[in-house]
GUGU-168890 format. One line per 8 residues: their letters; for each residue x, y, z of C-alpha. Coordinates in steps of 0.1 Angstrom, whole numbers, padded with zeros to 4 digits. Layout:
N
a) X:Y:Z; ...
This chain:
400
xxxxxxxx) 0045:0032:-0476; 0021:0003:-0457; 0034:-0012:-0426; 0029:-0044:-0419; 0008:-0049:-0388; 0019:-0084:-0381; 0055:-0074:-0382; 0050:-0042:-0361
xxxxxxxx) 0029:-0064:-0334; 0057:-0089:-0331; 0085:-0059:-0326; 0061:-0044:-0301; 0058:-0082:-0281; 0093:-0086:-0284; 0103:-0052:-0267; 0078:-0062:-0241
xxxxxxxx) 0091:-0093:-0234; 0131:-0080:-0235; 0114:-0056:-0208; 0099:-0079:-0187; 0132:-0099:-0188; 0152:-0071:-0178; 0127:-0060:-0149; 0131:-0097:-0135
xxxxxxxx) 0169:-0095:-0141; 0176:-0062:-0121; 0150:-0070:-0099; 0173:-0110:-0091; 0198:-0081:-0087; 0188:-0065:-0061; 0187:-0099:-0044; 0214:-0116:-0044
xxxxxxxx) 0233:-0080:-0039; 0211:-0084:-0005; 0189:-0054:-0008; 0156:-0071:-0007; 0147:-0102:0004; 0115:-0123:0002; 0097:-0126:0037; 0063:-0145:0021
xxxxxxxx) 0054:-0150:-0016; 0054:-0119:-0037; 0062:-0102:-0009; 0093:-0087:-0004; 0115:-0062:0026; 0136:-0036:0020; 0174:-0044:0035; 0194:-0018:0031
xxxxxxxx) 0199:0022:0028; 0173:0049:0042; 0143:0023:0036; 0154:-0010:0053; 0121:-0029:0072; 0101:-0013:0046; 0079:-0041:0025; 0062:-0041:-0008
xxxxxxxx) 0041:-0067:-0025; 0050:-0084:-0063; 0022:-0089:-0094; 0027:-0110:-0112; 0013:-0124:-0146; 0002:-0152:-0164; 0037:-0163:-0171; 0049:-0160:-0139
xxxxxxxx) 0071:-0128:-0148; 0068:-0095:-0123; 0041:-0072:-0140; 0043:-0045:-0110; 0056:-0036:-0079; 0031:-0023:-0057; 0045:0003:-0027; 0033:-0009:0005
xxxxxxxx) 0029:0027:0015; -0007:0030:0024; -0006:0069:0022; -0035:0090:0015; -0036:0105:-0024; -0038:0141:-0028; -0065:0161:-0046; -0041:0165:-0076
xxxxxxxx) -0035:0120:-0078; 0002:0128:-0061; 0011:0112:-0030; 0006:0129:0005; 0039:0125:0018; 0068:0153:0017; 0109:0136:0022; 0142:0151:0021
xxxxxxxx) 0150:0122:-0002; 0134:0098:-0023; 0123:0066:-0006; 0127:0035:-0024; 0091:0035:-0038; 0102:0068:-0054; 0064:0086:-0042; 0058:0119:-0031
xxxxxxxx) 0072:0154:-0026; 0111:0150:-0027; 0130:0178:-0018; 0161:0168:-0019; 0182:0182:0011; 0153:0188:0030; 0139:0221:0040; 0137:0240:0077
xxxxxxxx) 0103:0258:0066; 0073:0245:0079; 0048:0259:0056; 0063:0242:0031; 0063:0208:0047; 0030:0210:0057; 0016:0218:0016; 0036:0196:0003
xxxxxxxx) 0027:0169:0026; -0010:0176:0022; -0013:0182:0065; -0022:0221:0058; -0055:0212:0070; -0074:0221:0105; -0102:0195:0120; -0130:0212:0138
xxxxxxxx) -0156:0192:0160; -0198:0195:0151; -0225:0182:0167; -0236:0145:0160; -0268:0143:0149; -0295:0115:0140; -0327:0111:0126; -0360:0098:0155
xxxxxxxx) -0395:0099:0145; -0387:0125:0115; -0370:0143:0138; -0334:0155:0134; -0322:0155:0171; -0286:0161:0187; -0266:0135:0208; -0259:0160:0234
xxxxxxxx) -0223:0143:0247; -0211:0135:0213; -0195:0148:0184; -0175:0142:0152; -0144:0155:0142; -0142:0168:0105; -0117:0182:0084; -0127:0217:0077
xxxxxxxx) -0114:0220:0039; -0130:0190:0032; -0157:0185:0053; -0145:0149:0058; -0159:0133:0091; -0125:0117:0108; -0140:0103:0142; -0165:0101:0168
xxxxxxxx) -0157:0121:0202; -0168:0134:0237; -0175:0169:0244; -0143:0175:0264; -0125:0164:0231; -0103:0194:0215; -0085:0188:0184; -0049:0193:0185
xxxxxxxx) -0040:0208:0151; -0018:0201:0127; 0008:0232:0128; 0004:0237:0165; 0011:0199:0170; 0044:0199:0152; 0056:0233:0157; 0072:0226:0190
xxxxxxxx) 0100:0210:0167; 0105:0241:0148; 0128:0249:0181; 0148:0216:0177; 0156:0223:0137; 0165:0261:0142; 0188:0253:0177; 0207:0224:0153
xxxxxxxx) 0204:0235:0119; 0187:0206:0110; 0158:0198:0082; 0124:0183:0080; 0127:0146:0068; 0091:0137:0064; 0057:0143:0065; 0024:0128:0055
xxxxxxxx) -0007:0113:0064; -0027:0084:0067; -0068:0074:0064; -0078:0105:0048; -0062:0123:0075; -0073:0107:0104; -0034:0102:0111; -0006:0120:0105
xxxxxxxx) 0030:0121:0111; 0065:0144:0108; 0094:0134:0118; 0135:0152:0119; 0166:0139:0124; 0190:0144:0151; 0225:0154:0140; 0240:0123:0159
xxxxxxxx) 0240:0092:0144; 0252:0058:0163; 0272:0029:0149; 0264:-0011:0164; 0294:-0028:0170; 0321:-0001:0153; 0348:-0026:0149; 0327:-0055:0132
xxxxxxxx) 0293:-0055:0119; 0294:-0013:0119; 0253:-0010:0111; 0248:0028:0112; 0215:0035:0131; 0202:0076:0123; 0178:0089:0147; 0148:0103:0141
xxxxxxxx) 0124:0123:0163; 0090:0112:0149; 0053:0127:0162; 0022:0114:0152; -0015:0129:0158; -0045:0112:0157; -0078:0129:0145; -0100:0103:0152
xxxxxxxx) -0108:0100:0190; -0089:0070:0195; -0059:0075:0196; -0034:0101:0216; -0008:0126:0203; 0025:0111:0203; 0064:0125:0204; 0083:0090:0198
xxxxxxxx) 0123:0082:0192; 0132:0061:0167; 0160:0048:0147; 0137:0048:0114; 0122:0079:0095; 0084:0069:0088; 0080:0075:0050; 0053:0055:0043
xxxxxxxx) 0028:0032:0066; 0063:0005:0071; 0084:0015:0101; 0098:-0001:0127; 0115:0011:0159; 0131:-0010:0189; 0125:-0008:0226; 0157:-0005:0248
xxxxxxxx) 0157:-0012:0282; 0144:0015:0310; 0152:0044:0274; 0122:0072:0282; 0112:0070:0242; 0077:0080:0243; 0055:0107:0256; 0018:0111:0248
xxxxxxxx) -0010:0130:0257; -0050:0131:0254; -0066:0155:0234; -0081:0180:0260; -0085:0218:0263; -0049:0215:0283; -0028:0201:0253; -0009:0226:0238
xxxxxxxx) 0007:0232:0268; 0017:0203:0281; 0031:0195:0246; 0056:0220:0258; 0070:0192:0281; 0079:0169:0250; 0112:0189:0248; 0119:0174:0283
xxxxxxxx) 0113:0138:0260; 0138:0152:0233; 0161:0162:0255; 0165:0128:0264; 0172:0111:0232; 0209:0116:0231; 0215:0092:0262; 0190:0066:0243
xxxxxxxx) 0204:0064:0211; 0239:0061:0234; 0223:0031:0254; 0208:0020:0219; 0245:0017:0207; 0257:-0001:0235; 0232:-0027:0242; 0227:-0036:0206
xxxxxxxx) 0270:-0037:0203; 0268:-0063:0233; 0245:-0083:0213; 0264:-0082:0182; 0292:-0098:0197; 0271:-0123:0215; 0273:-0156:0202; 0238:-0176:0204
xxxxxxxx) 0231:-0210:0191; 0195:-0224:0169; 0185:-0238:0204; 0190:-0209:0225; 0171:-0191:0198; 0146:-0214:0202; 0145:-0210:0242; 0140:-0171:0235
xxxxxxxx) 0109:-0183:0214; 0096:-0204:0241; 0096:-0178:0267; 0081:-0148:0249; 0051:-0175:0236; 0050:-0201:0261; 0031:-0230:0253; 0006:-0249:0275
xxxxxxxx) 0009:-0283:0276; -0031:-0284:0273; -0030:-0263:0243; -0053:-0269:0217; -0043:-0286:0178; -0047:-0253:0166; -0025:-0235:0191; 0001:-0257:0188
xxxxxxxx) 0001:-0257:0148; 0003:-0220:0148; 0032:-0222:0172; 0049:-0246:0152; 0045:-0218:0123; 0054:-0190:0141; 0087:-0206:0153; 0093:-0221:0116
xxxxxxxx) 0090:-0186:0104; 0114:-0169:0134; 0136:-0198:0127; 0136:-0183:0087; 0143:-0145:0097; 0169:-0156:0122; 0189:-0174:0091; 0187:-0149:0067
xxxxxxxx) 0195:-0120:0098; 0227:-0145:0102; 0240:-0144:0068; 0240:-0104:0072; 0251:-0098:0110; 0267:-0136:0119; 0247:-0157:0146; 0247:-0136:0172
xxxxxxxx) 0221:-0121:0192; 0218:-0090:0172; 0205:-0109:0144; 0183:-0128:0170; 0167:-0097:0176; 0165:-0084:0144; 0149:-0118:0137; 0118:-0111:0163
xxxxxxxx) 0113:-0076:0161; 0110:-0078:0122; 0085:-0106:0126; 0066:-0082:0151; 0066:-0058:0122; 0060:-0072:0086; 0045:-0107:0095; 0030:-0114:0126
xxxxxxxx) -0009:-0115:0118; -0027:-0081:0123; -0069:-0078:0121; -0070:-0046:0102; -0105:-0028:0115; -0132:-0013:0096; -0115:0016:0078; -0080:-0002:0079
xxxxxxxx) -0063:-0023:0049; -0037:-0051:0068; -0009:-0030:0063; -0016:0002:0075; -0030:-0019:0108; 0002:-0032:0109; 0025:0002:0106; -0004:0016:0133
xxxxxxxx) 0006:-0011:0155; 0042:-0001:0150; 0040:0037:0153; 0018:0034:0186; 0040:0005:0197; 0016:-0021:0207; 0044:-0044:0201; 0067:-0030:0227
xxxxxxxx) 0062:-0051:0261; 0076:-0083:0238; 0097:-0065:0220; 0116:-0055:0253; 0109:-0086:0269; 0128:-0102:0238; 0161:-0075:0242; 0162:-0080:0282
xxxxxxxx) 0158:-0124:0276; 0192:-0117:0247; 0207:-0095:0270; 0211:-0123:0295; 0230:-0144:0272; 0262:-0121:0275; 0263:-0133:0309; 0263:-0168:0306
């Protein structure tokens, strides 16, 4: 029996194309059901469920017609091509280590997530006259399974590893039963993050909106000298290099400290820090309720622009164009933030602090890709001061 190639090539084309219609079909789905929602071209964020403020990007081909949907997750690969990121359940990029349920054993969070590694600190070296020679108050910072360099750092530098970084919140899942959530790492290592969640979640605005926030205790280490290790609460589990978190008024939500010979016990304190996180999340709740039923017009909107970007009046043609485009684009989160939480101040701030996030222009450095800049920014909260600013300024409106 022949087959006939032409005919088999057009069957083949034609399941293709009933593919790619069906991808763009369920993909308009997920739109107009209000799941997604296109914040620049081809690039969408995640609205609902245990993702929402995460973004991914669009490819698209020749015809126009999606091709790929490319995770903005900007995690490191493991040795074996997976993903190094361990979940208690699958984000919407579907990558990683899923167990679902969780799990309360640490070993097992820290293989799957690829962070059961240790970083060591050598001597940095260089080359003079043919001569090898030692910089006497420097040093790097290297993973020891892989030898990978991570940083540059002074000799009172001492790594914080890994296990002894995180176990502190071995206490917090035994005391309340509860699970790992996620776990994985960033750079090759040179960040990493794990993160639980509390058994309490909060509700914004019960008897109207009712947006369930879940809290999460998230703590990031930084391997490469430039960064501190962090114990931070947040309403958002990091899954991938998207997160977001909001700052509430005069909430203790971060502690930090250096890496010095004195670390591991003063990480000891960051269970004063946790201990704290019911009575944010409770203030969360409230503040963001008041602002849900706050009323705000486009030009009080507007106003709260002005004052967290003030313009000169001898500002420059370029200053004021990219004004004009940064309140265009605030303007366009604060109507779609409307047509899921009504034009009130909550959406308002959803509005800014989403622009914060996903759009407002980051300068990735020399070993950083935009996004993972961007969730950097997040996780360490460089954002914070205006993203307070911003919930004080709405605040106000209650009272007028």
């Amino acid at each position: 029996m022949t087959t006939d190639l032409n005919a088999a090539f057009a069957d083949e084309k034609a399941r293709q194309i009933a593919a790619a219609r069906d991808r763009e079909r369920q993909f308009q789905a997920r739109i107009d059901r209000g799941e997604i929602r296109m914040i620049s071209p081809d690039r969408y964020e995640v609205l609902t469920g245990w993702d929402r403020g995460e973004t991914f990007t669009v490819a698209r081909n020749a015809r126009g017609q999606i091709a790929e949907i490319i995770a903005q997750h900007g995690l490191d690969t493991r040795a074996d091509g997976t993903i190094a990121l361990y979940a208690s359940s699958p984000a919407w990029h579907g990558l990683g280590q899923i167990i679902p349920g969780g799990t309360s054993d640490i070993d097992t969070v820290l293989a799957l997530s690829g962070l059961d590694f240790d970083v060591t600190t050598v001597p940095a070296m260089y080359v003079w006259d043919g001569e090898l020679r030692q910089h006497a108050d420097q040093f790097h910072t290297v993973r020891v399974d892989t030898g990978a360099a991570l940083g540059v750092v002074g000799a009172r530098y001492a790594p914080i590893q890994n296990r002894q970084g995180f176990e502190f919140l071995q206490e917090l899942v035994g005391r309340f039963d509860l699970v790992w959530e996620s776990a994985g790492l960033l750079r090759g290592g040179r960040r990493v993050f794990i993160s639980i969640r509390l058994p309490e979640a909060v509700r914004v605005d019960a008897d109207g909106i009712n947006d369930l926030i879940v809290p999460y205790v998230a703590v990031m280490n930084d391997h490469t000298g430039n960064g501190q290790f962090q114990c931070v609460v947040t309403p958002w589990r990091p899954v991938c290099a998207n997160t977001e978190r909001f700052a509430v008024r005069d909430a203790h939500t971060r502690w930090a400290v250096r890496h010095t010979a004195g670390a591991t016990s003063q990480i000891k304190e960051a269970r004063r820090t946790l201990g704290l996180s019911v009575r944010y999340f409770e203030q969360f709740a409230d503040e963001e309720t008041a602002l849900a039923r706050t009323d705000i017009a486009l030009d009080e909107f507007h106003q709260v622009i002005a004052d967290l970007w003030p313009l000169d009046d001898d500002a420059t043609t370029r200053t004021r164009t990219n004004h004009a485009v940064r309140t265009a684009t605030l303007t366009h989160r604060f109507d779609t933030e409307t047509a899921q939480v009504g034009r009130t101040a909550y959406a308002a701030e959803r509005a800014i602090t989403g622009y914060l996030d996903h759009i407002a222009p980051r300068r990735p450095g020399k070993t950083m890709t935009e996004e993972i800049a961007r969730a950097t920014a997040a996780l360490e909260g460089a954002d914070d001061d205006i993203k307070s600013k911003a919930h004080k300024r709405l605040l106000l409106l209650r009272q007028t």
